[in-house]
C-alpha positions in Angstrom: -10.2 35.9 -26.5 -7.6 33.4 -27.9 -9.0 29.3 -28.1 -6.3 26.9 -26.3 -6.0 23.8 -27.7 -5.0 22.6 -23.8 -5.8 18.5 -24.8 -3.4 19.2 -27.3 -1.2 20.8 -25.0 -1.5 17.9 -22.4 -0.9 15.3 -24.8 2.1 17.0 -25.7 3.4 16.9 -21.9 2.4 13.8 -21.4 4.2 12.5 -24.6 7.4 14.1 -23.2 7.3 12.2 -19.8 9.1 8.7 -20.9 8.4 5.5 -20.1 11.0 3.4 -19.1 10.1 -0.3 -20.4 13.7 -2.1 -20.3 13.8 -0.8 -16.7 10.3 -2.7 -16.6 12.2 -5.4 -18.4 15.0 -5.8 -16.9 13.0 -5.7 -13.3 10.7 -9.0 -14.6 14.0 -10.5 -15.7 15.3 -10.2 -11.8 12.2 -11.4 -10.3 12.1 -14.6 -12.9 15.9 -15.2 -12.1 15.1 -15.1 -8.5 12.1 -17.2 -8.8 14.1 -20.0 -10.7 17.1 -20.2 -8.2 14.3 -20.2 -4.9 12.5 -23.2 -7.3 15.8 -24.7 -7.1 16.3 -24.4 -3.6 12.7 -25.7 -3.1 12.7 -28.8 -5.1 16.5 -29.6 -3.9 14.8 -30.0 0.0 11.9 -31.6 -0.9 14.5 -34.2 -3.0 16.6 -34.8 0.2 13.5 -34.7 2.5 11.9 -37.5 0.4 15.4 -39.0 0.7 15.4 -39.4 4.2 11.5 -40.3 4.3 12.1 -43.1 2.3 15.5 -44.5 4.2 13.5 -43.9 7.3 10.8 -45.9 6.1 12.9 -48.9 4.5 15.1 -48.8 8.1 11.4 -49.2 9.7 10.2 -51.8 7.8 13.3 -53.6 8.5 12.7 -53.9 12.3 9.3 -54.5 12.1 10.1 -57.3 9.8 12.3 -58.7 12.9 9.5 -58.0 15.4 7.1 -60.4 12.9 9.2 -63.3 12.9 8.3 -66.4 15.1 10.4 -66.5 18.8 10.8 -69.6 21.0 9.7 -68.1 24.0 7.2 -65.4 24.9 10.0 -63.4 26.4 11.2 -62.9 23.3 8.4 -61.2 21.5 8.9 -58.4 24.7 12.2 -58.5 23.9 11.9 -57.9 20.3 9.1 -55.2 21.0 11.4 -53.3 23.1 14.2 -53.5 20.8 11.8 -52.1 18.1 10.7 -49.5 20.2 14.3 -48.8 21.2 15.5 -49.1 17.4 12.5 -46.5 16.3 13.1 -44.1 18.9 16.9 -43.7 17.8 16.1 -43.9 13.8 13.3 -41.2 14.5 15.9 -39.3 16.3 18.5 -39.6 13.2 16.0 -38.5 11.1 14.7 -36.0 12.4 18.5 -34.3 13.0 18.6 -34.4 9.0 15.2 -33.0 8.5 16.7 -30.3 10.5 19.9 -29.8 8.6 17.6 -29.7 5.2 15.4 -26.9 6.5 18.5 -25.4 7.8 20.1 -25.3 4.3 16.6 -23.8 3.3 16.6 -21.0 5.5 20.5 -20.0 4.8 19.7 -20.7 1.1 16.5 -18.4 1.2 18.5 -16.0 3.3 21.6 -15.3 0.7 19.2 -15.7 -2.0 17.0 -12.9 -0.8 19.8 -10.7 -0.2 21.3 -10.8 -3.1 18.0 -10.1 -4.7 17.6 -6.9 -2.1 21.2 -5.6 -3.9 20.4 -6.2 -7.3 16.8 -4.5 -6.7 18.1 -1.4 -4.6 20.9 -1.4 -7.7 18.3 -1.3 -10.4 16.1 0.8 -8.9 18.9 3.4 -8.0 19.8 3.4 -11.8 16.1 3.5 -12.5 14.6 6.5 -10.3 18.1 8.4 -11.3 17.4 7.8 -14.8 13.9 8.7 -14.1 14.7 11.9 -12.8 16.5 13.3 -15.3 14.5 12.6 -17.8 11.6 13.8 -15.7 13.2 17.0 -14.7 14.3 17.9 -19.0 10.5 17.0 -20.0 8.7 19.0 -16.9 11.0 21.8 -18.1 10.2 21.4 -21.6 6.6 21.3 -20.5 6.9 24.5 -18.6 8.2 26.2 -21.4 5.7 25.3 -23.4 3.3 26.5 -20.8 5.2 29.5 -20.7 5.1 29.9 -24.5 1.2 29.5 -24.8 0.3 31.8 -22.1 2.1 34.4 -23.1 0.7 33.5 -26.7 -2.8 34.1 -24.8 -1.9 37.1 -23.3 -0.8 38.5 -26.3 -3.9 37.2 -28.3 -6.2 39.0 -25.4 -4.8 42.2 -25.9 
């Protein structure tokens, strides 16, 4: 009985199934261009959010500063607390409505981002599995042959 060299045989088939590494590449590419432009869109709303934080905070400081100063009578300091309280609730109302507006620029941002990212993706990995495939298809036929070829080899070896 014939002696099959089958981890030579194996390495062989294995050898002829390809590895695609600029498909790898170009997949690590996507994800770091993607990564940089949601960065951007990050840091961009927490710029504008600090923005408003701090014009909040300056507007509040402001009336407070007009609530410390001394009055004439004692009706004013209830008159200058409720205009503080007045003046806070509408600034805290402003501000919130552009906290708003940023996080709704995030989320439509996010949301185009995203799906371009889901085109490109489907678009490389279309191209990829295709690619894939073929190749696949020409080594697992190259492999059968080869099976093909050594058993028959056997089978002539056995006789």
């Amino acid at each position: 009985m014939a002696k099959n060299d089958f981890t030579k045989m194996m390495q062989d088939m294995m050898g002829a199934f390809p590895v695609d590494t600029k498909a790898m590449q170009d997949a690590f590419k996507t994800q770091a261009a993607l990564s940089e432009r949601m960065s951007k869109v990050v840091l961009e709303a927490a710029e504008k959010s600090a923005e408003v934080s701090s014009k909040w905070t300056k507007q509040t400081l402001v009336k407070i500063g007009e609530v410390s100063t001394v009055k004439e009578e004692p009706a004013d300091y209830t008159k200058a607390v409720t205009d503080f309280a007045s003046a806070s609730a509408e600034l805290a109302s402003e501000h919130m409505a552009a906290f708003a507006e940023i996080a709704k620029r995030v989320q439509m941002d996010t949301v185009e981002l995203m799906l371009a990212a889901g085109k490109d993706m489907s678009a490389e990995a279309t191209a990829a599995v295709q690619k894939a495939t073929s190749e696949v298809t020409a080594a697992a036929k190259k492999a059968s042959d080869e099976v093909a070829a050594a058993a028959k080899k056997a089978t002539a070896a056995a006789k």
